[in-house]
Predicted model as a PDB file, atoms N, CA, C, CB and O in Angstrom, pLDDT in the B-factor column:
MODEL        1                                                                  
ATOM      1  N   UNK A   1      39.560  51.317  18.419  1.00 84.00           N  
ATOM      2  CA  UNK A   1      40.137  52.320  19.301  1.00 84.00           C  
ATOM      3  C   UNK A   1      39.275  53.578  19.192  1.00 84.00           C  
ATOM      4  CB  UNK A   1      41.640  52.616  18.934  1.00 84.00           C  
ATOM      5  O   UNK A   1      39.427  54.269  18.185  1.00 84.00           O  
ATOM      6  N   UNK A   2      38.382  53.952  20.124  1.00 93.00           N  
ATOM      7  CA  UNK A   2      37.902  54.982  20.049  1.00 93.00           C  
ATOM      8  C   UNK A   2      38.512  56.636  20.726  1.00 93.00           C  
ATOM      9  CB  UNK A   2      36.821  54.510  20.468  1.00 93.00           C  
ATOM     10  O   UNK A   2      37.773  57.399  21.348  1.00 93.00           O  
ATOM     11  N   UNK A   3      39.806  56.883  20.463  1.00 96.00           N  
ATOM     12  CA  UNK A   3      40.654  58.275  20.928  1.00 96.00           C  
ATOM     13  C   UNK A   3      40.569  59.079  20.059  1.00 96.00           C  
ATOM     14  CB  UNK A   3      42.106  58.223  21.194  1.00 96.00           C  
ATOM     15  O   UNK A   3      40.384  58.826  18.869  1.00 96.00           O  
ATOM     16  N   UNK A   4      40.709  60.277  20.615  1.00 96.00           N  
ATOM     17  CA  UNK A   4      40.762  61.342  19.563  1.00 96.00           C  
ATOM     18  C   UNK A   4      42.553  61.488  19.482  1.00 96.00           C  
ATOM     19  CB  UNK A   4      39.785  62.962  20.116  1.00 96.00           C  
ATOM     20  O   UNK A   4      43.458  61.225  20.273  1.00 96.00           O  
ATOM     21  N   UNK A   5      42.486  62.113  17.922  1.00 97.00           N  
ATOM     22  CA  UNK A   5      44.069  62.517  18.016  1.00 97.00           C  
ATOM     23  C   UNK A   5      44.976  62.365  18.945  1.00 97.00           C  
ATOM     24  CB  UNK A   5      44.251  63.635  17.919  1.00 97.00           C  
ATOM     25  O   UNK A   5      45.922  61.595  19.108  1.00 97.00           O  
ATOM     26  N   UNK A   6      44.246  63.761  19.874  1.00 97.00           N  
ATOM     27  CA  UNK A   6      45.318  64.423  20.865  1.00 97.00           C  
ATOM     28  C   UNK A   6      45.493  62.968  22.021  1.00 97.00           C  
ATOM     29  CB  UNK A   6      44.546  66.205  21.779  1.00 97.00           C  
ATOM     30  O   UNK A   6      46.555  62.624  22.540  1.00 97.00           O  
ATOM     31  N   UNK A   7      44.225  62.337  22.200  1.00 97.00           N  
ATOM     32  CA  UNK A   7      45.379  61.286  23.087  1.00 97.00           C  
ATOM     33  C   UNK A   7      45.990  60.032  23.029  1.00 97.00           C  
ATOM     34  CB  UNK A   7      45.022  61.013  24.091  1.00 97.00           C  
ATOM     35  O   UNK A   7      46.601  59.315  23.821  1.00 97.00           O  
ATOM     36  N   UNK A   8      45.630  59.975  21.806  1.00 97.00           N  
ATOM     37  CA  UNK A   8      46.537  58.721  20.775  1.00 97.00           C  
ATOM     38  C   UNK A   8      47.443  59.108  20.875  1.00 97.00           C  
ATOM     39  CB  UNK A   8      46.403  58.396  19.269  1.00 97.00           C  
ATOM     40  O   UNK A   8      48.260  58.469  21.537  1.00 97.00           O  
ATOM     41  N   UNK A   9      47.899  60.623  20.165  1.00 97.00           N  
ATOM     42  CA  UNK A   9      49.062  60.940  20.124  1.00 97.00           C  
ATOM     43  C   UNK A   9      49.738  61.108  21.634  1.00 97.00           C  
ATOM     44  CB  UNK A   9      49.074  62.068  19.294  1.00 97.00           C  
ATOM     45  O   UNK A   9      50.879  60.654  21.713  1.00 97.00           O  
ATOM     46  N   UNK A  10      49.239  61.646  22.734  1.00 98.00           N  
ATOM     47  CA  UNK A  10      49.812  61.920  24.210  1.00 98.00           C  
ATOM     48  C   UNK A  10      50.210  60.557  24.711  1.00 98.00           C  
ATOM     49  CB  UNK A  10      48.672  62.637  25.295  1.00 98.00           C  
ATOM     50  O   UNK A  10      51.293  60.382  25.269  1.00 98.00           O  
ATOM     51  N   UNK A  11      49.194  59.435  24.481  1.00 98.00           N  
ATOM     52  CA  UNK A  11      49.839  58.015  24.888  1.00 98.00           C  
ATOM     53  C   UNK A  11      51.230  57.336  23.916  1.00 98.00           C  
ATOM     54  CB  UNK A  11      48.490  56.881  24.749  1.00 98.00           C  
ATOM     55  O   UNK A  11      52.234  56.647  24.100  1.00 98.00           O  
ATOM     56  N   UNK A  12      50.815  57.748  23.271  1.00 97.00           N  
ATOM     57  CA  UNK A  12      52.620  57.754  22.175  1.00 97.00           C  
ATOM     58  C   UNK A  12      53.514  58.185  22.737  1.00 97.00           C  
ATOM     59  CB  UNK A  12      52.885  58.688  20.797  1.00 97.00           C  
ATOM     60  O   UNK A  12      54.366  57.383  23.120  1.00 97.00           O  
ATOM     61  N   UNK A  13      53.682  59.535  23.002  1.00 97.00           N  
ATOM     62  CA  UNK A  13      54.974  60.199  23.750  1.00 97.00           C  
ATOM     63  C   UNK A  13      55.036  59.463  25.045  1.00 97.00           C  
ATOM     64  CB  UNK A  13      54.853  61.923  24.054  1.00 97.00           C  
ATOM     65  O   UNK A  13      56.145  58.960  25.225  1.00 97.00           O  
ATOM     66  N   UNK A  14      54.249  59.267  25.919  1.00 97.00           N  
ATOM     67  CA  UNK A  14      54.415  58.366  26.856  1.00 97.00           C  
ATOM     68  C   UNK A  14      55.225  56.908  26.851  1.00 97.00           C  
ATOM     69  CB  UNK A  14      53.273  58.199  27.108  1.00 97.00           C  
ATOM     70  O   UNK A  14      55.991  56.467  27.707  1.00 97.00           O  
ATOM     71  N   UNK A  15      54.839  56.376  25.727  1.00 97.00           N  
ATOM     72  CA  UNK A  15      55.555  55.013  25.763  1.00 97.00           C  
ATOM     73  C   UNK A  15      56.344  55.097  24.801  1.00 97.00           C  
ATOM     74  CB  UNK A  15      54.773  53.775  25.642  1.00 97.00           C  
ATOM     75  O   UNK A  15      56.645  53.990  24.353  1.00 97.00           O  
ATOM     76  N   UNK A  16      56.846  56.017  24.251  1.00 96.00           N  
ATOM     77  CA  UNK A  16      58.263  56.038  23.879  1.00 96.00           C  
ATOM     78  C   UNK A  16      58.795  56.867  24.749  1.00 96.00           C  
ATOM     79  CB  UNK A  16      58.591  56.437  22.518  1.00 96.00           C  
ATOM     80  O   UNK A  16      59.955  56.880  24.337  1.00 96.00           O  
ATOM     81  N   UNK A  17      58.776  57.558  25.645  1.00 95.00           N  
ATOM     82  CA  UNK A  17      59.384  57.742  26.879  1.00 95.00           C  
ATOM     83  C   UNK A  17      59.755  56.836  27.488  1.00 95.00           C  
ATOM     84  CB  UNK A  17      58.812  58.285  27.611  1.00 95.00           C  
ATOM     85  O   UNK A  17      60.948  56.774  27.788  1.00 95.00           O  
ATOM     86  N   UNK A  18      58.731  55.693  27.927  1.00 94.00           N  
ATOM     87  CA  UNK A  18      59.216  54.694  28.580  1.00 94.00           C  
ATOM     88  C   UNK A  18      60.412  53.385  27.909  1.00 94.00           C  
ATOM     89  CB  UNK A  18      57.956  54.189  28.988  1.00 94.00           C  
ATOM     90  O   UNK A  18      61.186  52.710  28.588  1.00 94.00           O  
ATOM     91  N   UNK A  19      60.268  53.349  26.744  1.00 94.00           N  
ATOM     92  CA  UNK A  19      61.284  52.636  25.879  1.00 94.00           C  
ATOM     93  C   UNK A  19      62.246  53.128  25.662  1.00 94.00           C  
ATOM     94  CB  UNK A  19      61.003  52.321  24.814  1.00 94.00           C  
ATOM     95  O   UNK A  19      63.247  52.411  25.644  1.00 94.00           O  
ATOM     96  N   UNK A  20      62.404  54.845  25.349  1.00 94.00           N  
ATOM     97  CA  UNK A  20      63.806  55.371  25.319  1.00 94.00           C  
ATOM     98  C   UNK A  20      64.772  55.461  27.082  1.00 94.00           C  
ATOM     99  CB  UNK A  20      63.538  57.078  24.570  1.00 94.00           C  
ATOM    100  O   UNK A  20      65.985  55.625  27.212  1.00 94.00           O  
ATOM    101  N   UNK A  21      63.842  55.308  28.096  1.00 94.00           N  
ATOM    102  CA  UNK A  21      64.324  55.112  29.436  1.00 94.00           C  
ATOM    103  C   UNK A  21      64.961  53.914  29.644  1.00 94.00           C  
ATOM    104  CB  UNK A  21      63.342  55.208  30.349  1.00 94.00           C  
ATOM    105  O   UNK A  21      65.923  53.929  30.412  1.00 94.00           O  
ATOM    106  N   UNK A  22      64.610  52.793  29.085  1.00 87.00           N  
ATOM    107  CA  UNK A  22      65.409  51.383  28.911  1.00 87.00           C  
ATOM    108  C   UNK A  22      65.412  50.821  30.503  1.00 87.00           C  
ATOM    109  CB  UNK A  22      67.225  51.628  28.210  1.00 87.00           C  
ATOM    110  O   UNK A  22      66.244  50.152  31.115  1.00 87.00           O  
ATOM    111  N   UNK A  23      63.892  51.488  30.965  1.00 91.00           N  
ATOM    112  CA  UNK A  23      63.957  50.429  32.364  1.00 91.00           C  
ATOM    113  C   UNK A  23      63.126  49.442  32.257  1.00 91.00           C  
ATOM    114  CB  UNK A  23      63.573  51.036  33.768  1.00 91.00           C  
ATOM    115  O   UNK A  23      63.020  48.738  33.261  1.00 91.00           O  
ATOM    116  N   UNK A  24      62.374  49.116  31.166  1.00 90.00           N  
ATOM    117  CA  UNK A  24      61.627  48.178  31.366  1.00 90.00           C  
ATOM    118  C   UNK A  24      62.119  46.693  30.933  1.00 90.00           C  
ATOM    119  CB  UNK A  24      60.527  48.579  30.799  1.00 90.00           C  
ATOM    120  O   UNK A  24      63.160  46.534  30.296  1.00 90.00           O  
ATOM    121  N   UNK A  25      61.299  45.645  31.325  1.00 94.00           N  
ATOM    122  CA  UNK A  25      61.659  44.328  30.906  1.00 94.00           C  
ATOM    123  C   UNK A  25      61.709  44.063  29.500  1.00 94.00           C  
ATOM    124  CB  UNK A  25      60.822  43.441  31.446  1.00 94.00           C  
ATOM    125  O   UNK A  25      61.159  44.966  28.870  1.00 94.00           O  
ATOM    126  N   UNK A  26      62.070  43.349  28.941  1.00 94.00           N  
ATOM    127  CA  UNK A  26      61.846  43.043  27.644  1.00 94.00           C  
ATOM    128  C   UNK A  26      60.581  42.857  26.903  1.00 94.00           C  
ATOM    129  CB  UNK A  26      62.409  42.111  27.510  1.00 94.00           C  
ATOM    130  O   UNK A  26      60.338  43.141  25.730  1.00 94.00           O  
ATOM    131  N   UNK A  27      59.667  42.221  27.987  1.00 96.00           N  
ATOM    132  CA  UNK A  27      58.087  41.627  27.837  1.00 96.00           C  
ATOM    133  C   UNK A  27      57.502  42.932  27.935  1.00 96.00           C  
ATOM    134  CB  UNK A  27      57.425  40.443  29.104  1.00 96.00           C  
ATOM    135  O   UNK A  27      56.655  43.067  27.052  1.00 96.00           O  
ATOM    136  N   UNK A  28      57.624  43.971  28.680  1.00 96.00           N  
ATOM    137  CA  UNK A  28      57.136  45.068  29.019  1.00 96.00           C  
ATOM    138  C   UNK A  28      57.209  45.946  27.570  1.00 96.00           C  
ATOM    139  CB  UNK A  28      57.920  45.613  30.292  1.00 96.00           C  
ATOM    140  O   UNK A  28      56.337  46.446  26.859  1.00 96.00           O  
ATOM    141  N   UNK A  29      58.723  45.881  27.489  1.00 95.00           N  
ATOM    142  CA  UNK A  29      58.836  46.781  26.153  1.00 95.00           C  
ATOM    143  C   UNK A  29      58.241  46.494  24.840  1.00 95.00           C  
ATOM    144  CB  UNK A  29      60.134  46.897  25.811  1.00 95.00           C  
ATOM    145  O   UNK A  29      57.668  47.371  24.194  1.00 95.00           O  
ATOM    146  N   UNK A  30      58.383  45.120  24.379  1.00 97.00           N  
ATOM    147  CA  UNK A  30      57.522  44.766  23.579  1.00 97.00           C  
ATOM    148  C   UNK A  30      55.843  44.411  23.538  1.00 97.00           C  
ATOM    149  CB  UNK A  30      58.097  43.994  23.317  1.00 97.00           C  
ATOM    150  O   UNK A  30      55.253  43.733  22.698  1.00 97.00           O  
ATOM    151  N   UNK A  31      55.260  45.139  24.791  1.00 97.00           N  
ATOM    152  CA  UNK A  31      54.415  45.250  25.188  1.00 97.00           C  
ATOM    153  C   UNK A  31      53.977  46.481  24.444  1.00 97.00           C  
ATOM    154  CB  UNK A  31      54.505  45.114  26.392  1.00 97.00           C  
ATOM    155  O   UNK A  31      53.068  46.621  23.626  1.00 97.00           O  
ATOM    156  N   UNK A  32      54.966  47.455  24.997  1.00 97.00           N  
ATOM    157  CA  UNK A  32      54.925  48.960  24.801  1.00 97.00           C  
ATOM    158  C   UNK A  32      54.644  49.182  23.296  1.00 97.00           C  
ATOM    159  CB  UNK A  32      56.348  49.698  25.262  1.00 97.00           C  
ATOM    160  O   UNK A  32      53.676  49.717  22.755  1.00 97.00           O  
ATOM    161  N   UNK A  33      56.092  48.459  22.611  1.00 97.00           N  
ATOM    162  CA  UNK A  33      55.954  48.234  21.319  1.00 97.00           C  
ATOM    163  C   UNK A  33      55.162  48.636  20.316  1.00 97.00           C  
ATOM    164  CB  UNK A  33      55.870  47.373  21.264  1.00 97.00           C  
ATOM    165  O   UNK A  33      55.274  49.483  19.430  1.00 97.00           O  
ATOM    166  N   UNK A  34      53.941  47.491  20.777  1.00 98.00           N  
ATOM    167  CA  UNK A  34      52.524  46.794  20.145  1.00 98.00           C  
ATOM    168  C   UNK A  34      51.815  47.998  19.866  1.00 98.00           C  
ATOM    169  CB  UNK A  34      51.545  45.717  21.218  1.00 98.00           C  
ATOM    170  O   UNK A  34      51.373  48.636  18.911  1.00 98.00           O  
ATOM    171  N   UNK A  35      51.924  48.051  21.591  1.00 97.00           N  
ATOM    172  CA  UNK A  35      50.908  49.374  22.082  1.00 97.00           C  
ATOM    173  C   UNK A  35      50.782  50.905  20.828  1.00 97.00           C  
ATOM    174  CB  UNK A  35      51.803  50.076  23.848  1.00 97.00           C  
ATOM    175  O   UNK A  35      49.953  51.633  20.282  1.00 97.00           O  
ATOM    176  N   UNK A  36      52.566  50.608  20.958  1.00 97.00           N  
ATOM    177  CA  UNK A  36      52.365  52.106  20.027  1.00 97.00           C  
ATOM    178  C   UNK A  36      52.274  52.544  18.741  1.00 97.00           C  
ATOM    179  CB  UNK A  36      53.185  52.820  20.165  1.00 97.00           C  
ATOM    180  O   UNK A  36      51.957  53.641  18.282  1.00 97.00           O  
ATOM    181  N   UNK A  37      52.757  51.030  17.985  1.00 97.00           N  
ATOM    182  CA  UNK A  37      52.611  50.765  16.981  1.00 97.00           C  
ATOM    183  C   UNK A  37      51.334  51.045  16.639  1.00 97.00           C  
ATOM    184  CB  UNK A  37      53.001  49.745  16.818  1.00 97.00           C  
ATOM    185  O   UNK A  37      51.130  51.617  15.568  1.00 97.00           O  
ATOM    186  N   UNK A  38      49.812  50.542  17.845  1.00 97.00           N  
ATOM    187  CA  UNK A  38      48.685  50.481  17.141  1.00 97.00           C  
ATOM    188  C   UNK A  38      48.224  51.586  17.637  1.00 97.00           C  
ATOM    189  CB  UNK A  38      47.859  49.335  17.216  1.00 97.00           C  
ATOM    190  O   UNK A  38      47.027  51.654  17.361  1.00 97.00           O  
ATOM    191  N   UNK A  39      48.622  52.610  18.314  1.00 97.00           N  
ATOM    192  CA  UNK A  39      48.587  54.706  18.350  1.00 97.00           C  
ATOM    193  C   UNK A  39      49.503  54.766  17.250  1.00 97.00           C  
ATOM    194  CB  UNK A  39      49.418  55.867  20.086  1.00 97.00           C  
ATOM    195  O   UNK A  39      48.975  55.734  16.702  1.00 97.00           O  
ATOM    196  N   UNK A  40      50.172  54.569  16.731  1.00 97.00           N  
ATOM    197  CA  UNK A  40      50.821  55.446  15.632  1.00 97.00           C  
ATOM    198  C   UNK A  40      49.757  55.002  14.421  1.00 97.00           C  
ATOM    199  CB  UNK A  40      52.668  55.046  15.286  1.00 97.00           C  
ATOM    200  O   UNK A  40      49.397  55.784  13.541  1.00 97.00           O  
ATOM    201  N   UNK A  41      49.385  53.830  14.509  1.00 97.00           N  
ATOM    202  CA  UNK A  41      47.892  53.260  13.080  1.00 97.00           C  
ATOM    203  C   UNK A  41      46.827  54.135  13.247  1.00 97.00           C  
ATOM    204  CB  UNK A  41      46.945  51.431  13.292  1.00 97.00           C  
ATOM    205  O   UNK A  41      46.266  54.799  12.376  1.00 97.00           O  
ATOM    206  N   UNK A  42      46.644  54.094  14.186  1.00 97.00           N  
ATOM    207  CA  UNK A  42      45.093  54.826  14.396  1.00 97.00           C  
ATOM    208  C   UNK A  42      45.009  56.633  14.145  1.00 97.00           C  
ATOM    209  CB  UNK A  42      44.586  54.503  16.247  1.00 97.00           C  
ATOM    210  O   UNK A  42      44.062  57.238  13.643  1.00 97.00           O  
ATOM    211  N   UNK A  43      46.374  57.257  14.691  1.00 97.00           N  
ATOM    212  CA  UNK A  43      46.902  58.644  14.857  1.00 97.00           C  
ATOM    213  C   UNK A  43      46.892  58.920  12.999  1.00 97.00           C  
ATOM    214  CB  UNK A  43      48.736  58.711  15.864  1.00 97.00           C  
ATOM    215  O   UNK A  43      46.750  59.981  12.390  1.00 97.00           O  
ATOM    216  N   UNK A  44      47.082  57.646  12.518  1.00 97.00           N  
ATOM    217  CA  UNK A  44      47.805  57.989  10.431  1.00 97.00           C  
ATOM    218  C   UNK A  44      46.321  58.061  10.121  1.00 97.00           C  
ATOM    219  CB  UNK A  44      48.993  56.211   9.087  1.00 97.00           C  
ATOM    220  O   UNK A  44      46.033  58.975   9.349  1.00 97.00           O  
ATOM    221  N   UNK A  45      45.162  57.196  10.607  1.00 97.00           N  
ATOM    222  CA  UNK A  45      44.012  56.589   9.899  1.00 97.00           C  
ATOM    223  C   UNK A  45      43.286  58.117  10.289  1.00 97.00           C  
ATOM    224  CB  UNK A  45      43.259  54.858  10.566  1.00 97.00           C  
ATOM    225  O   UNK A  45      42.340  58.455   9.577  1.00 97.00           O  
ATOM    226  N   UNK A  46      43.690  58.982  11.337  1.00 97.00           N  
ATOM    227  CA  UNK A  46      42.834  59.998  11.674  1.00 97.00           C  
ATOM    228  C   UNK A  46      43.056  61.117  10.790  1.00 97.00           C  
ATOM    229  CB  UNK A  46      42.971  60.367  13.032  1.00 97.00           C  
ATOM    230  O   UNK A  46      42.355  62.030  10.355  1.00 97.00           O  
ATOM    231  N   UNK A  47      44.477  60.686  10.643  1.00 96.00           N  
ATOM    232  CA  UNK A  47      45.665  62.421   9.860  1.00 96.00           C  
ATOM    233  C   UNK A  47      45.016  62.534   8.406  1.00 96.00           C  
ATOM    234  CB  UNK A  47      48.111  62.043   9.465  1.00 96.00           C  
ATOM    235  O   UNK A  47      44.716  63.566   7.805  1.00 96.00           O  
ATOM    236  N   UNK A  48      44.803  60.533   7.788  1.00 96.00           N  
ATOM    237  CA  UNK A  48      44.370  60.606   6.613  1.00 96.00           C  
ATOM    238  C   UNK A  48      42.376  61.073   6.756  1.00 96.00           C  
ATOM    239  CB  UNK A  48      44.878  58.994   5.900  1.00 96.00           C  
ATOM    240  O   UNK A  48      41.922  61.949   6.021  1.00 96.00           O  
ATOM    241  N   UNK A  49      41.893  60.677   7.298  1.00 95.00           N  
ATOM    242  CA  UNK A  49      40.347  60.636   7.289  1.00 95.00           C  
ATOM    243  C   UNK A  49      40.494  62.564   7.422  1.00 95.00           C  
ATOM    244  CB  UNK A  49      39.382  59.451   8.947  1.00 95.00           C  
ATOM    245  O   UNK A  49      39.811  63.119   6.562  1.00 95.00           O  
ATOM    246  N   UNK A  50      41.192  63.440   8.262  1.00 93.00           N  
ATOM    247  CA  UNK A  50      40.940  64.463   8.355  1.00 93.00           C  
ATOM    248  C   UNK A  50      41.285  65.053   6.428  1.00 93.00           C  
ATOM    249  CB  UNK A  50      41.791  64.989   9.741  1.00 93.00           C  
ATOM    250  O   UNK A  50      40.511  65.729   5.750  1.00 93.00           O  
ATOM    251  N   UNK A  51      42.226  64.681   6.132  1.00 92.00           N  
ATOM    252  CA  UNK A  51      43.108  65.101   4.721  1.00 92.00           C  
ATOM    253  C   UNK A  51      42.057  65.051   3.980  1.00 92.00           C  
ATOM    254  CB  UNK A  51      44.401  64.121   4.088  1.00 92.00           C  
ATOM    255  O   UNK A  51      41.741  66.145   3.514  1.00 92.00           O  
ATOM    256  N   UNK A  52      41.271  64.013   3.648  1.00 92.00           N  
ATOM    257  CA  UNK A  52      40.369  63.103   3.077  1.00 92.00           C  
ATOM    258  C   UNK A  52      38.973  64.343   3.156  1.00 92.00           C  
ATOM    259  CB  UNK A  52      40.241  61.408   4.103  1.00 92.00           C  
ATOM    260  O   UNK A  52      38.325  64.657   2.158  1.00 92.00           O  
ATOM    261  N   UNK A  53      38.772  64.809   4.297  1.00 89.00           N  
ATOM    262  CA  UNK A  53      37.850  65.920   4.623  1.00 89.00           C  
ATOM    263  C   UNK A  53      38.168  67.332   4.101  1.00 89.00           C  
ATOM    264  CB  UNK A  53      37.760  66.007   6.056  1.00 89.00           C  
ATOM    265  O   UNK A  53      37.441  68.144   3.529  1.00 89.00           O  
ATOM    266  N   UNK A  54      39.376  67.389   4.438  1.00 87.00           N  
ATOM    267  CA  UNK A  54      39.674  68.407   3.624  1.00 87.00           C  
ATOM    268  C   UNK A  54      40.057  68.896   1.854  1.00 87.00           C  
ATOM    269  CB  UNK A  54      40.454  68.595   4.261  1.00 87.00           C  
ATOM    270  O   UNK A  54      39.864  69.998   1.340  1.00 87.00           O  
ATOM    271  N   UNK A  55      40.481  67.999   1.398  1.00 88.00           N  
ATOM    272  CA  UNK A  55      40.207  67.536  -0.204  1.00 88.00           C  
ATOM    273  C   UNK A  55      39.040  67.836  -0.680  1.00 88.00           C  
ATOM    274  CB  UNK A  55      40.275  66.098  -0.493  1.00 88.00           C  
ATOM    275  O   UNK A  55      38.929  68.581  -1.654  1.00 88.00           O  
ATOM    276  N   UNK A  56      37.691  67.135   0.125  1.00 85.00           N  
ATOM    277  CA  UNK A  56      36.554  67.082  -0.686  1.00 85.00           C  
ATOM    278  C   UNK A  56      35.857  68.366  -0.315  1.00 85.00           C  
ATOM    279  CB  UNK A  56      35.689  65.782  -0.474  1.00 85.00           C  
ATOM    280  O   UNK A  56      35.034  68.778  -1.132  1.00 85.00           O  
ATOM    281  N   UNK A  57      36.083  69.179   0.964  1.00 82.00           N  
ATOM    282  CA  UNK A  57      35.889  70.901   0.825  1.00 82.00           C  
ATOM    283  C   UNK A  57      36.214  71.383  -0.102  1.00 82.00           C  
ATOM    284  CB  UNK A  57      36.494  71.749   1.628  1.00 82.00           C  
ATOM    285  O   UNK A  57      35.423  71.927  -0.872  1.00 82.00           O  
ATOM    286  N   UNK A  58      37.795  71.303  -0.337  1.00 82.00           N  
ATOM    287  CA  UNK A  58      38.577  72.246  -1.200  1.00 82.00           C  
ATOM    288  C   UNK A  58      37.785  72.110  -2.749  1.00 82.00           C  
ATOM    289  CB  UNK A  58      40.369  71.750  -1.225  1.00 82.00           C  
ATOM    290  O   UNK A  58      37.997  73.085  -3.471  1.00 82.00           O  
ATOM    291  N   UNK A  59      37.011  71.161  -3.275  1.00 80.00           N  
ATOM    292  CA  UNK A  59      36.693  70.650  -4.335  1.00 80.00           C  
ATOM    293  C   UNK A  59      35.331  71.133  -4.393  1.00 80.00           C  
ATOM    294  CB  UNK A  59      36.932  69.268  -4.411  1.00 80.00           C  
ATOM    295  O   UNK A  59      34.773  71.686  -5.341  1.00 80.00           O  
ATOM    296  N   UNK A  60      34.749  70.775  -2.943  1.00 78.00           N  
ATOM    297  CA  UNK A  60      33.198  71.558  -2.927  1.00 78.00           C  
ATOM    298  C   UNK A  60      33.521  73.185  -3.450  1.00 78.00           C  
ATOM    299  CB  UNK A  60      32.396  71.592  -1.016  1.00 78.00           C  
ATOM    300  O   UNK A  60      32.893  73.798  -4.313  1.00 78.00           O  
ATOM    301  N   UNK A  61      34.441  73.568  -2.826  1.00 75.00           N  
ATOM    302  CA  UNK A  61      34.256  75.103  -2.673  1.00 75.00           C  
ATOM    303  C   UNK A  61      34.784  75.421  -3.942  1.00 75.00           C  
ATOM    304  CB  UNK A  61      35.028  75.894  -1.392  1.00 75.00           C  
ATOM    305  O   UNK A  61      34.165  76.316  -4.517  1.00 75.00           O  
ATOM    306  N   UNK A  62      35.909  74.869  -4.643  1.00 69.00           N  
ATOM    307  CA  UNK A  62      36.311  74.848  -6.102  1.00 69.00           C  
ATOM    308  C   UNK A  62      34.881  74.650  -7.217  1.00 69.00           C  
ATOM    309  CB  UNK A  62      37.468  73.467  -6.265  1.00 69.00           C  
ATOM    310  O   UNK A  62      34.611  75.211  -8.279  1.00 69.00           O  
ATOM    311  N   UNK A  63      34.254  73.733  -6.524  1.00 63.00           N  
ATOM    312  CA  UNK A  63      33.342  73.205  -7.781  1.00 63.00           C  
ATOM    313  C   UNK A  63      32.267  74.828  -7.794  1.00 63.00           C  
ATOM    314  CB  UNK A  63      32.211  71.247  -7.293  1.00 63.00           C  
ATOM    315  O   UNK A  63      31.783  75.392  -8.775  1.00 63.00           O  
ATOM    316  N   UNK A  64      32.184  75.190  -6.425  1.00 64.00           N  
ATOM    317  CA  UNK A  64      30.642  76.250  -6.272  1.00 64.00           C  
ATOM    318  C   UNK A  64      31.345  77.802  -6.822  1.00 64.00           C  
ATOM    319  CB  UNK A  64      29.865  76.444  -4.060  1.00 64.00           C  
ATOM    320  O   UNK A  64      30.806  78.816  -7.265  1.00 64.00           O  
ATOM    321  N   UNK A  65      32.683  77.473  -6.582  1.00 60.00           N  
ATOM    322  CA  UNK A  65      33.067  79.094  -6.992  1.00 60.00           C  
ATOM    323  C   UNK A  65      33.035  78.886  -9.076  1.00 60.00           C  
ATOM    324  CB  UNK A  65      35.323  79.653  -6.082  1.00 60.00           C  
ATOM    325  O   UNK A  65      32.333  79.556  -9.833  1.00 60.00           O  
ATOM    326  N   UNK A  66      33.867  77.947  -9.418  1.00 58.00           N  
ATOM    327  CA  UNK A  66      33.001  77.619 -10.926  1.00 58.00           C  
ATOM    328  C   UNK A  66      31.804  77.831 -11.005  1.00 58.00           C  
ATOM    329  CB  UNK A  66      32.956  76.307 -11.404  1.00 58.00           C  
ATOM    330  O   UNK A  66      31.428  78.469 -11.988  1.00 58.00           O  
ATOM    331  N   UNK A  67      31.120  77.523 -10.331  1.00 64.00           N  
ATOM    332  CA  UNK A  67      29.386  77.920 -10.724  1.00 64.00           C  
ATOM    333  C   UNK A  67      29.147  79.109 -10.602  1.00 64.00           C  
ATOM    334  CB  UNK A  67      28.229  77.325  -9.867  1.00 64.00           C  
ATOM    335  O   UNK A  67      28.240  79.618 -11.260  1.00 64.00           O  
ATOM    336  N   UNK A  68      29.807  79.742  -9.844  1.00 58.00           N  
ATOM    337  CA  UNK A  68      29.487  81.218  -9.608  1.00 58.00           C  
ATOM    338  C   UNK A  68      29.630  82.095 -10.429  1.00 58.00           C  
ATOM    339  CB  UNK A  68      30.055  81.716  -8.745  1.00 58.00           C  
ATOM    340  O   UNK A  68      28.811  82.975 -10.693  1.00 58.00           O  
ATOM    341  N   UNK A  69      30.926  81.895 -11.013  1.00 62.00           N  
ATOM    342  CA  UNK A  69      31.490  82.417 -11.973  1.00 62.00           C  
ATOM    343  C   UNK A  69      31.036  81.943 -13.316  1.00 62.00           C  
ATOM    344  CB  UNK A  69      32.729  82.274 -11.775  1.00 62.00           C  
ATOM    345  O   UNK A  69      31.779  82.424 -14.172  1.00 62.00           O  
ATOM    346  N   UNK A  70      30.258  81.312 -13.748  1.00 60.00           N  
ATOM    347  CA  UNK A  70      29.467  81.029 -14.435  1.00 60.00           C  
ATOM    348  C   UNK A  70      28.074  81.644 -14.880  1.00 60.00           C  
ATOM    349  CB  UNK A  70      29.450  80.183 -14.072  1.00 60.00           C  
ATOM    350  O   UNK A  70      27.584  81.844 -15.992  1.00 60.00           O  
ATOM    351  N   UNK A  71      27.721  81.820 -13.866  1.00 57.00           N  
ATOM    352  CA  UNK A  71      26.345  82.704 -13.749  1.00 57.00           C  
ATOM    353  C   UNK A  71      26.401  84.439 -13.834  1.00 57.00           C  
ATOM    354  CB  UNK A  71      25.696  82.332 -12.218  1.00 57.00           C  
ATOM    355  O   UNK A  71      25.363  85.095 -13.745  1.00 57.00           O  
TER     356      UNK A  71                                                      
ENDMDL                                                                          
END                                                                             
């Protein structure tokens, strides 16, 4: 899946819009389902990879201000 956040997440609200509307077929909905199940995977894999980025700043900038203060 190549989306950024914002429209992983915008196609989410969309199809749980359409599932909380309860007009679709059954095949449809569990269509929808799938669908959003695998935007809500991809939306966690982004939330974590960003977290993941931000950790190893906080640690860069932790590790260089120790050095600083060192010198």
């Amino acid at each position: 899946m190549n989306l950024t956040y914002e429209e992983a997440y915008n196609k989410l609200e969309i199809i749980l819009e359409k599932l909380e509307s309860k007009n679709s077929s059954l095949d449809e909905s569990l269509s929808l389902y799938e669908e959003g199940i695998s935007l809500y995977k991809h939306c966690n894999k982004l939330l974590e990879n960003a977290q993941l980025k931000i950790t190893k700043f906080n640690q860069l900038g932790i590790e260089e201000e120790m050095n600083l203060r060192e010198e």
